[in-house]
C-alpha positions as CSV (number, residue, x, y, z in Angstrom):
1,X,175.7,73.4,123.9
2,X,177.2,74.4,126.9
3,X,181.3,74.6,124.8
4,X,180.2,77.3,123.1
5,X,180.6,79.4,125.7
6,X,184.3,78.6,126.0
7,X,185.3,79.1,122.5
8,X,185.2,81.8,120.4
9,X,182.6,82.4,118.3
10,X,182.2,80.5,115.8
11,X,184.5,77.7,116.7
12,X,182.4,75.1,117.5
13,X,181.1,73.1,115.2
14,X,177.5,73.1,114.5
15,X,177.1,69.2,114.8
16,X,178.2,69.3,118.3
17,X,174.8,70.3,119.3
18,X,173.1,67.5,118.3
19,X,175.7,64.7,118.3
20,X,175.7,62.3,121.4
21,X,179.5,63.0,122.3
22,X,178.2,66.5,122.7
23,X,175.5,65.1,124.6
24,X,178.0,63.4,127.0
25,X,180.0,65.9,127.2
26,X,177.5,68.4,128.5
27,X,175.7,66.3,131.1
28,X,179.8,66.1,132.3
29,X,179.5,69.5,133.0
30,X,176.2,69.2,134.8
31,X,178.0,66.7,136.8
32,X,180.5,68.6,137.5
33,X,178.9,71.8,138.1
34,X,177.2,69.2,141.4
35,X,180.2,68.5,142.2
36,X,181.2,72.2,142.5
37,X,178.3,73.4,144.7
38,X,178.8,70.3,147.4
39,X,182.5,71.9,148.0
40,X,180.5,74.8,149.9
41,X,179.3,73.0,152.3
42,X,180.9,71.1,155.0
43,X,183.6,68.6,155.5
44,X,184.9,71.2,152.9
45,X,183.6,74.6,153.5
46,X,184.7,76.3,150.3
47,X,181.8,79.2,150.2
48,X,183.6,80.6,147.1
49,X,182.3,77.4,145.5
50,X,178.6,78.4,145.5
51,X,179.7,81.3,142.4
52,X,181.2,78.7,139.8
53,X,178.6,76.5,140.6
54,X,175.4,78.6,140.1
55,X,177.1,80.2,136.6
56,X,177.1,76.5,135.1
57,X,173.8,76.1,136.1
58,X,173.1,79.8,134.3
59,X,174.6,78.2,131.2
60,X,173.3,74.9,131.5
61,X,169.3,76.0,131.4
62,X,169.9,79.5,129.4
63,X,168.4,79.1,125.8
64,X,167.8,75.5,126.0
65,X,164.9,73.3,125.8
66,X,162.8,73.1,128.5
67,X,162.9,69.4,129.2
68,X,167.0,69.3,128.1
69,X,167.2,72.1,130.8
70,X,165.3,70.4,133.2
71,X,167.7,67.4,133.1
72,X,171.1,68.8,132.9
73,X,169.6,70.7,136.4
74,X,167.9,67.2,137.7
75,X,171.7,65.8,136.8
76,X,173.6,69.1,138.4
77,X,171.1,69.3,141.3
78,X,171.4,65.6,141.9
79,X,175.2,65.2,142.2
80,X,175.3,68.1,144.7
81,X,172.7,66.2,146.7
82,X,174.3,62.5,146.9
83,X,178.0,64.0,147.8
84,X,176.5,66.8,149.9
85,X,174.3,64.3,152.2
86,X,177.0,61.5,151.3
87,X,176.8,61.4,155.2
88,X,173.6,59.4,155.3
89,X,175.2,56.3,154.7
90,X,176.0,56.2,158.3
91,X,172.7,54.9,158.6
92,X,172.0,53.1,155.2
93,X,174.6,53.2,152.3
94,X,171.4,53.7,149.6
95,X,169.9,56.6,151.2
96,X,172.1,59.4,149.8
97,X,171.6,57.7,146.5
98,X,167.4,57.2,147.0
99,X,167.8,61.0,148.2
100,X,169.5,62.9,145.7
101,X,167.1,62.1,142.4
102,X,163.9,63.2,145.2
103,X,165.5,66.5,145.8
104,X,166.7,67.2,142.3
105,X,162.7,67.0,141.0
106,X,162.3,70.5,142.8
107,X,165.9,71.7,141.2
108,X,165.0,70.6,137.5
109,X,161.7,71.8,137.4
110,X,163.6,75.4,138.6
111,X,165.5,74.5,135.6
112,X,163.0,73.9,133.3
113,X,161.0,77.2,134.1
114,X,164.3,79.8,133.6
115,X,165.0,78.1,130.5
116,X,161.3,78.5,129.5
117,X,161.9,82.4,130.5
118,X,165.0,83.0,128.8
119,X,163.3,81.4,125.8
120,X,160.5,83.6,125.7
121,X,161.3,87.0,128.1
122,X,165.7,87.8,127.3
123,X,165.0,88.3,124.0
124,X,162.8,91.2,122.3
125,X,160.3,89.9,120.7
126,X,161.1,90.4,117.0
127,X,164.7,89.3,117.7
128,X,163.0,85.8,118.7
129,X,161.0,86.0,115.3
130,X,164.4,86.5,113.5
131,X,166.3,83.0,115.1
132,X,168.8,81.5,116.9
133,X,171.7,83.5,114.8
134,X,170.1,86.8,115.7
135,X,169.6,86.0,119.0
136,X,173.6,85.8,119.2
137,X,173.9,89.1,117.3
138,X,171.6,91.1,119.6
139,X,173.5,93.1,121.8
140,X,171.0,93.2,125.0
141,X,171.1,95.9,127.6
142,X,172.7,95.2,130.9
143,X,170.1,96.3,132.8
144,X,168.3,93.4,131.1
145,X,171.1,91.5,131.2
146,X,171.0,91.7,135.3
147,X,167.3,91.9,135.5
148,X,167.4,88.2,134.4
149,X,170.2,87.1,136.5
150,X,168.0,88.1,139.8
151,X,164.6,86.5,137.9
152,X,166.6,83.4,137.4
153,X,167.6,83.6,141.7
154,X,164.6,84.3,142.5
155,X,163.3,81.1,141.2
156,X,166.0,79.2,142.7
157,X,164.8,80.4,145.9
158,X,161.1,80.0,145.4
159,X,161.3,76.6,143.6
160,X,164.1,75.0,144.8
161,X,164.0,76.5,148.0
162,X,161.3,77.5,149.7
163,X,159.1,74.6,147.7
164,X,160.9,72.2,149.6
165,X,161.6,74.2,153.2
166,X,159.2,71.9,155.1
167,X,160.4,69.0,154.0
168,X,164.2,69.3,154.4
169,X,165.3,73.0,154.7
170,X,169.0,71.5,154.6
171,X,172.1,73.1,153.1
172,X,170.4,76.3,151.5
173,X,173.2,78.3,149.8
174,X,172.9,80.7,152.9
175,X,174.0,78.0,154.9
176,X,177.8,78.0,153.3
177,X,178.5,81.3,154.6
178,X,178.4,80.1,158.3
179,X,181.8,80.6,159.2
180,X,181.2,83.9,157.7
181,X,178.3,85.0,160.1
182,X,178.8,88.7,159.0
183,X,177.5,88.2,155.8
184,X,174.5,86.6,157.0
185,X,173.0,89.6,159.1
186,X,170.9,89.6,155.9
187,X,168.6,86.7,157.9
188,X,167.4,88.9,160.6
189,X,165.1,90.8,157.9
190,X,164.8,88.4,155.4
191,X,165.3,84.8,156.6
192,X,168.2,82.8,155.1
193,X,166.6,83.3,151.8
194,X,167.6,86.5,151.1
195,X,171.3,85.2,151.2
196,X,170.6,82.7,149.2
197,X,168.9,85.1,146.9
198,X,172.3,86.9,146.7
199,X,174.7,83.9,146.0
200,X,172.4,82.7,143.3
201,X,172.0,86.2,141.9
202,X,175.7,86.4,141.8
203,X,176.4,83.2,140.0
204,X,173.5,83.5,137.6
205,X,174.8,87.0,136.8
206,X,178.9,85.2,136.4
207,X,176.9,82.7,134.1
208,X,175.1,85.4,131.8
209,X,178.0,87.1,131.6
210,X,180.2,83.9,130.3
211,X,176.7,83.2,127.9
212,X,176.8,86.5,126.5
213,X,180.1,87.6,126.8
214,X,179.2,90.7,128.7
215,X,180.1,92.1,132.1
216,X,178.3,95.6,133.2
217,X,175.2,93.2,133.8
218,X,177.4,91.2,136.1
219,X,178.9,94.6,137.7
220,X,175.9,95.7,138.6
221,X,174.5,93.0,140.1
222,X,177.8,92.2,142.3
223,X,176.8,95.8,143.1
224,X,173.5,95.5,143.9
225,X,174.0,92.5,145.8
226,X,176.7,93.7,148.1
227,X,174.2,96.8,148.9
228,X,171.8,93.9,150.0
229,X,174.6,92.3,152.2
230,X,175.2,95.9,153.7
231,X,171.9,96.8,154.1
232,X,171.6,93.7,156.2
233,X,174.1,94.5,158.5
234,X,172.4,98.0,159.3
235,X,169.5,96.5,159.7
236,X,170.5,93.8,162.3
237,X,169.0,94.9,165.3
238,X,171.6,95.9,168.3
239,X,170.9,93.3,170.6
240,X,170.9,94.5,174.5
241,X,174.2,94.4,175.8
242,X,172.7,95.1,179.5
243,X,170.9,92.1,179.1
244,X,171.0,89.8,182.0
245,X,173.8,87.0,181.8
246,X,172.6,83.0,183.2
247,X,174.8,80.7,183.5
248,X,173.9,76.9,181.8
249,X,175.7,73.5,182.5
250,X,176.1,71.3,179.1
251,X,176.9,67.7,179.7
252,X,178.2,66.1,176.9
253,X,178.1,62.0,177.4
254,X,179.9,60.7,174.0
255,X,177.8,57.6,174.3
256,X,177.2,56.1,170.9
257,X,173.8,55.6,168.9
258,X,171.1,53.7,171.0
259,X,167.7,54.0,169.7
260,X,167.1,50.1,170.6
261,X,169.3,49.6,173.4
262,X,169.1,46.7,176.2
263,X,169.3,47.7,180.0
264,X,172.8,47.3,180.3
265,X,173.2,49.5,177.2
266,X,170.4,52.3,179.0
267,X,173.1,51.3,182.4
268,X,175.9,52.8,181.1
269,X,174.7,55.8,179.6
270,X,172.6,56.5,183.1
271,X,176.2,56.1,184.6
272,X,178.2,58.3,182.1
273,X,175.5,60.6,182.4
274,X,174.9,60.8,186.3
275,X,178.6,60.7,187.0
276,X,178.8,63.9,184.8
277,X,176.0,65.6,186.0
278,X,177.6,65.1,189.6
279,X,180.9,67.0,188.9
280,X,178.4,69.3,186.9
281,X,176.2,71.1,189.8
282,X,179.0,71.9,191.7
283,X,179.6,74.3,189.5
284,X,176.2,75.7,190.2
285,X,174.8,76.8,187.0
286,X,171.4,78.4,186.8
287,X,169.9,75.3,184.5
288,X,171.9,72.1,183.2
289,X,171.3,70.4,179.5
290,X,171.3,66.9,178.8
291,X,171.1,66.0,175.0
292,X,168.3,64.2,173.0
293,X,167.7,61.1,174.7
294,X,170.3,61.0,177.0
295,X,169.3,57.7,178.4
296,X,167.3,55.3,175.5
297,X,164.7,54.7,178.3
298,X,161.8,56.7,179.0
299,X,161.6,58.7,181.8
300,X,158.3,57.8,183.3
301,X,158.0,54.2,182.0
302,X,157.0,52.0,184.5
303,X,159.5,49.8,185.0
304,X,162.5,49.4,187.1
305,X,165.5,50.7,185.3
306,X,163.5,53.9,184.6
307,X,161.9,54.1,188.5
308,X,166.0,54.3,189.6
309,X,166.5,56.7,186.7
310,X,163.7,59.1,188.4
311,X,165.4,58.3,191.9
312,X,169.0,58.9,191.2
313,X,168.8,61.8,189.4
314,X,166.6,63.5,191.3
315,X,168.4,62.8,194.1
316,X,171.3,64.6,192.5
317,X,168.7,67.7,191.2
318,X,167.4,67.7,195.1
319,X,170.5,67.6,196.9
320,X,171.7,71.0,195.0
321,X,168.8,72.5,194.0
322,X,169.0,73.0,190.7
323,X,167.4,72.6,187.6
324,X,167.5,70.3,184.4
325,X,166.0,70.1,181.5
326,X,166.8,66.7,179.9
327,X,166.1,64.8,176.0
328,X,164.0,61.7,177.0
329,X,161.1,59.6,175.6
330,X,158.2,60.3,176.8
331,X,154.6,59.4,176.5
332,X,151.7,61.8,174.4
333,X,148.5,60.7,176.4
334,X,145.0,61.7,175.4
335,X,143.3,64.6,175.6
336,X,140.9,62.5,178.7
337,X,144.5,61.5,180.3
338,X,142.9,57.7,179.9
339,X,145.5,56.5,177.2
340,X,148.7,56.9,175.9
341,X,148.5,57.6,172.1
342,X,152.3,56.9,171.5
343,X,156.1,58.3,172.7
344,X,157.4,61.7,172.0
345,X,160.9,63.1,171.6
346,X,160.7,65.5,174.3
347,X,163.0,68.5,176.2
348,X,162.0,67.1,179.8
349,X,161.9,70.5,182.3
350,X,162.7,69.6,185.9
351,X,162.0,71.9,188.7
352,X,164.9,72.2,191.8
353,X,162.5,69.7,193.8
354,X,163.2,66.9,191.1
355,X,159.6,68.0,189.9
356,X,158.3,68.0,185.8
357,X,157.4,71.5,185.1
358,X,157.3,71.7,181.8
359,X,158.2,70.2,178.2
360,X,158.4,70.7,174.7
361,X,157.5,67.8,172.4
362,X,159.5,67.3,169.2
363,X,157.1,69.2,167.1
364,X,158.9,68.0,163.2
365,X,159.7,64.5,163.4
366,X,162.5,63.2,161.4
367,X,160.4,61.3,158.2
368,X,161.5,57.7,158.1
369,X,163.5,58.1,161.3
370,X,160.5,58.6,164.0
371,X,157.3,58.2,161.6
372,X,156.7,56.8,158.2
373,X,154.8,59.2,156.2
374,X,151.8,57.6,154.5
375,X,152.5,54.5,156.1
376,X,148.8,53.5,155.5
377,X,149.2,53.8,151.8
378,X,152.9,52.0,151.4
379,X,152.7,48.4,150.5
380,X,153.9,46.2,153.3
381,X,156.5,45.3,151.7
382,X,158.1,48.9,151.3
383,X,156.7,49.4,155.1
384,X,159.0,46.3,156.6
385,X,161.7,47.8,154.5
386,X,162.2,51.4,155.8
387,X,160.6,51.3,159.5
388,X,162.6,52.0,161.9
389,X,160.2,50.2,164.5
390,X,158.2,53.7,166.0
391,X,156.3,56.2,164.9
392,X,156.5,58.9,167.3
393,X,153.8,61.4,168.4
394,X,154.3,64.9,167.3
395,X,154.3,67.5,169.6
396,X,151.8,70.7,169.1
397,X,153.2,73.4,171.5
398,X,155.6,76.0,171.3
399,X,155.5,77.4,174.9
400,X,159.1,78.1,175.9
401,X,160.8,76.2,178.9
402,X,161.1,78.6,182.0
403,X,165.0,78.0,182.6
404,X,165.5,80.1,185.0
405,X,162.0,81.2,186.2
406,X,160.3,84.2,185.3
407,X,163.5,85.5,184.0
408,X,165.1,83.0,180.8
409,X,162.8,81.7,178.6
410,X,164.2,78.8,176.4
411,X,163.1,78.4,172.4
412,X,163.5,74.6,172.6
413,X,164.1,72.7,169.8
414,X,164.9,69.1,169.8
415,X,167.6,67.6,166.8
416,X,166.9,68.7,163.3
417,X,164.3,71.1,164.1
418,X,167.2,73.9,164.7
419,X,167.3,73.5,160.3
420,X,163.7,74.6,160.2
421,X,162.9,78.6,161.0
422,X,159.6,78.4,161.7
423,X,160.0,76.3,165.1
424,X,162.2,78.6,166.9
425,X,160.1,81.9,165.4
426,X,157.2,80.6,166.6
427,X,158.6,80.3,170.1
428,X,160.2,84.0,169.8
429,X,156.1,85.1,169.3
430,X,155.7,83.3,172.6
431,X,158.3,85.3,174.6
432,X,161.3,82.9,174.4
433,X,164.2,84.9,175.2
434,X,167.2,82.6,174.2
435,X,167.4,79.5,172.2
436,X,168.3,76.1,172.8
437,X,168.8,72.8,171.0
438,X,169.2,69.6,172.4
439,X,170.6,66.6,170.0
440,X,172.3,63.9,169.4
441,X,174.1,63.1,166.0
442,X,176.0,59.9,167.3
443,X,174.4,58.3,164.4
444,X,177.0,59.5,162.1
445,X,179.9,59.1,164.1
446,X,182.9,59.7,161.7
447,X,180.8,62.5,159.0
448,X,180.5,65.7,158.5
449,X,176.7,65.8,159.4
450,X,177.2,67.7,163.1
451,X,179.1,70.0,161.4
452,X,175.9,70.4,158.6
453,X,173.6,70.2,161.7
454,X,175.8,73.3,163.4
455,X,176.3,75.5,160.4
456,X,172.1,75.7,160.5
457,X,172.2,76.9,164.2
458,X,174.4,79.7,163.2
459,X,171.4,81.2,160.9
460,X,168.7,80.6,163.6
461,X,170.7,83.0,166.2
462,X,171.2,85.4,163.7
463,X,167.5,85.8,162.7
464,X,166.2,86.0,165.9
465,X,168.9,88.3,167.0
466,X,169.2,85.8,170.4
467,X,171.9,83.6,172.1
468,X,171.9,80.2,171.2
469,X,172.6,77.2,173.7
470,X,173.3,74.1,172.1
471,X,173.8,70.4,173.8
472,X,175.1,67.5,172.0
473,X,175.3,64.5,173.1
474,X,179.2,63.7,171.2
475,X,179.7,67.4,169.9
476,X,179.0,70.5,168.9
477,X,178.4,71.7,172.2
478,X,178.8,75.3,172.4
479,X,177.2,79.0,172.9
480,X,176.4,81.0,169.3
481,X,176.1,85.0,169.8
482,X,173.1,86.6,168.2
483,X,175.7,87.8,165.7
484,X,176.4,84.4,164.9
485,X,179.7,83.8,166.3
486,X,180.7,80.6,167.8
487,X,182.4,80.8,171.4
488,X,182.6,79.0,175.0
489,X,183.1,75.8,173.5
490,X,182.4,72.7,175.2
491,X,186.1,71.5,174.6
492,X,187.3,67.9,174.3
493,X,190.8,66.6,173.1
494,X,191.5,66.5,169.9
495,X,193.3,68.2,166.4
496,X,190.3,69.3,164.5
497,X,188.8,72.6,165.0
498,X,187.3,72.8,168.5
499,X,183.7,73.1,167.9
500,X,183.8,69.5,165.3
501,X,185.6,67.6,168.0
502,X,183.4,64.7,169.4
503,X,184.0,63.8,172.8
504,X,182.6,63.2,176.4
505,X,182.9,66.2,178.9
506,X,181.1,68.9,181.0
507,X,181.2,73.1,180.7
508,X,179.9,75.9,182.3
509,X,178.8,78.5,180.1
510,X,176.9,82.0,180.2
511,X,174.4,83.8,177.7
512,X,172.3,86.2,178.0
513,X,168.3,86.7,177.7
514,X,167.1,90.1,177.2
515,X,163.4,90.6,180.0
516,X,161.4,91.1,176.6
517,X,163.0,90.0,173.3
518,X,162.3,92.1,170.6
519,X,161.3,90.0,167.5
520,X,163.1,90.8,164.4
521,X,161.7,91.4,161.0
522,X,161.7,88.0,160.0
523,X,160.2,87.0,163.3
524,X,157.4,89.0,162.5
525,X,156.4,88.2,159.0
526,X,158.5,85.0,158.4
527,X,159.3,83.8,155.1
528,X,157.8,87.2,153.3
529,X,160.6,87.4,151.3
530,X,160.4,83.7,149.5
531,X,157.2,84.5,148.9
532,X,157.7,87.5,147.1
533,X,160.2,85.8,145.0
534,X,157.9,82.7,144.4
535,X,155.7,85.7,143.3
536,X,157.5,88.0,141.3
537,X,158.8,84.2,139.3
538,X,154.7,83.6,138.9
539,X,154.6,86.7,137.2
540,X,157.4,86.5,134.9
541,X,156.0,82.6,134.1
542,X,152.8,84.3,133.3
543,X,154.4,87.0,131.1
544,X,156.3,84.0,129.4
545,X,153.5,82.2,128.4
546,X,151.6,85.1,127.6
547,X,155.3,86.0,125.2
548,X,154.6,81.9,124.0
549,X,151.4,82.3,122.8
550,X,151.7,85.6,120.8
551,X,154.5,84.3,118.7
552,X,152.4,81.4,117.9
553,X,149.6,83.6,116.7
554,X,152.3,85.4,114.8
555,X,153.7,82.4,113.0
556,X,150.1,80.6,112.7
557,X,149.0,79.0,109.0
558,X,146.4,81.4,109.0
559,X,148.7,84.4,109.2
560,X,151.6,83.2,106.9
């Protein structure tokens, strides 16, 4: 058990192993070891944390059982989870809690496998014959001893990472190093995985090292994974400092949370909004944000509240000819034009004439929050439980927004899509020249979610070597350099740092938007490098149950 590795040898006790308090005891340190890893991420922002975290996972799957690995990970993996996204309470108190044992599947079975491979692939062969006690008499090479350390991250990555990217690519070790964007130059060439791939490789190699009581195998991979880090940073494309600089207006309304609001709540936050957006243009920016959904009405709904929405605000948009792009509902119609199909989350682009011009349609729709998946093969029951009354339609294009026409092309991305690379890449292919999110995380209003939500921003500038523009609707508001740094902050009053206070309040800011932007590495072939870890871990599980099966020939019936 997992003591052993703090005592010296021969201390412990040989019942330990098997006796429930050891049992207990061990599943502590799982706990624990959760516990650890959640202090990476925001409210707390330890980064160190991701290193003592990762070793106790090394020594709770190395040499164990593959289904006792599997849930000491399930248990580490799961207490990471519920204090890490302890924040989605704000909009049920069960959801971190229904959460964390979905996401620690993809975790245990990560466990499961290494502990399967250090079973089977650590060891030589005839020192596995030999037993457990010559196992801890082999003195392994460290060569071996690191080799294992990176097979063990690269699994992390493939199974517990990239296995679970589309579904919620949130808080990836990568992302702990955000107020440390020059460590993460790394994601312009391989994506945030390849950070990721380093922290775990670090901690699994701190782990073997406690395990076995050895460091050049730990040396050597701190070593190796510095080079990585380095070789990131020379890597990092220059970005073109003669680029031309547009100026952007972000109007941030503080209103709170209104997804089913009444027409005097869709009143007030026209008013806030308007009144803002008035003091705004005279500051003549080249193109003004609004946040997600603004105002709770659609746009183009045909009724009266939105007909003086369309009339007042273009009146303000014609009067100073200038252009808007704005979150609002909207309506997905059919491919005929004869019927709507449903609403859509959608950046609105308004010409200087008042005039749609274009419009980007949330294209990954929050599960639960603005569709029910399967909702056809739920019981009712469960259905009437967890809908949040709409299903909204998904948007299919990734056409950038013409900002500033001919000239700045926008990467739109609407809420949580910013955590997902594959949006803004795919916009990057289309000739976007800068990025922008729109959102609004007034549904956690006291949490450290928009502070989550930002720290993923940071890695989406940083691989596509572009400014960022990003509107909130009660924070967050700023302008992120391709080199990840955070700067001309939409500042409110307040104590906390300036880019976590919440607060209403308009800014001029400027980025700028390269003619033709050069896609980086990752642009280009996307998440290559998860895939080579998912397969360089399918070989090694291959070589592992090819190792299985010859020691059970060896020790068959036939051949004793």
């Amino acid at each position: 058990m997992i003591l052993e590795y703090f005592l010296p040898a021969g201390k412990l006790n040989e019942k330990w192993r098997v006796s429930a308090a050891g049992t207990v005891i061990e599943f502590a340190f799982a706990a624990a070891g959760g516990a650890i890893c959640a202090l990476a991420f925001a409210p707390f922002n330890q980064a160190w944390a991701v290193l003592p975290a990762m070793a106790l996972a090394m020594m709770l799957f190395f040499r164990r059982r593959i289904w006792r690995a599997f849930a000491l990970i399930y248990v580490w993996s799961a207490v990471w989870t519920a204090i890490s996204f302890f924040w989605l309470r704000e909009i049920h108190p069960a959801i971190p809690f229904l959460l964390a044992p979905v996401m620690a599947v993809f975790a245990g079975v990560w466990g499961g496998s290494a502990a399967f491979l250090s079973n089977q692939l650590f060891f030589p062969r005839q020192v596995r014959m030999q037993g457990f006690e010559a196992e801890n008499l082999c003195r392994v090479p460290w060569w071996r001893e690191a080799a294992f350390a990176a097979l063990a991250a690269a699994g992390y990555v493939a199974v517990y990472e990239y296995a679970r990217s589309y579904m919620l690519p949130w808080n990836f070790l990568s992302a702990a190093l955000w107020r440390h964007s020059e460590l993460l130059f790394l994601c312009s060439t391989t994506g945030g995985a390849g950070v990721s791939f380093v922290l775990a490789w670090w901690g699994m190699a701190l782990g073997l090292a406690v395990c076995r009581r050895s460091w050049k195998g730990l040396i050597f991979s701190l070593a190796a994974g510095a080079a990585m880090l380095g070789m990131g940073i020379l890597l990092h494309p220059e970005f073109p400092e003669d680029a031309p600089v547009f100026s952007a207006g972000l109007v941030q309304g503080d209103i709170s949370q209104r997804r089913n609001a009444d027409e005097s709540q869709a009143e007030e936050a026209l008013e806030i909004y308007l009144d803002l957006t008035r003091k705004m243009v005279k500051e003549k920016p080249d193109i003004i944000f609004w946040p997600e959904t603004a105002v709770p009405y659609p746009f183009f709904a045909n009724i009266p509240f939105s007909a003086r929405y369309r009339n007042e605000l273009g009146e303000i948009i014609y009067n100073n000819s200038q252009r808007m792009i704005i979150g609002t509902l909207d309506f997905a119609l059919s491919p005929a034009r004869d019927r709507v199909l449903g609403l859509t989350n959608t950046a609105l682009l308004l010409n200087e004439t008042a005039r749609p011009e274009g419009r980007f349609d949330k294209v990954h729709r929050v599960p639960f929050g603005e569709y029910v998946p399967f909702r056809s093969w739920l019981p009712e029951f469960i259905v009437k439980y967890i809908d949040m009354d709409r299903d909204l339609v998904g948007g299919r294009s990734f056409t950038p927004l013409e900002a500033v026409p001919g000239r700045a092309r926008a990467g739109m991305m609407v809420c949580f899509e910013d955590v997902f690379p594959y949006v803004p890449r795919e916009e990057v292919r289309r000739g976007a020249n800068f990025l922008a999110t729109i959102t609004n995380d007034a549904w956690y209003p006291v949490s450290s979610e928009p502070e989550q939500h930002l720290a993923n921003s940071i890695m989406r500038a940083i691989e596509c070597n572009l400014y960022f523009v990003r509107t909130g609707n009660n924070g967050g508001s700023c302008v992120i350099t391709p080199r990840g740094k955070i700067e001309q902050i939409l500042e409110v009053p307040g104590t906390e740092r300036p880019e976590v206070r919440r607060g209403r309040g308009f800014a001029k800011v400027y980025f700028r938007a390269p003619e033709k932007a050069e896609p980086t590495f990752f642009n280009r072939y996307g998440d290559w490098f998860s895939i080579l870890c998912l397969g360089i871990y399918i070989l090694a599980l291959s070589g592992g149950i090819a190792e299985w099966f010859a020691g059970r020939r060896r020790v068959s019936p036939e051949r004793v």
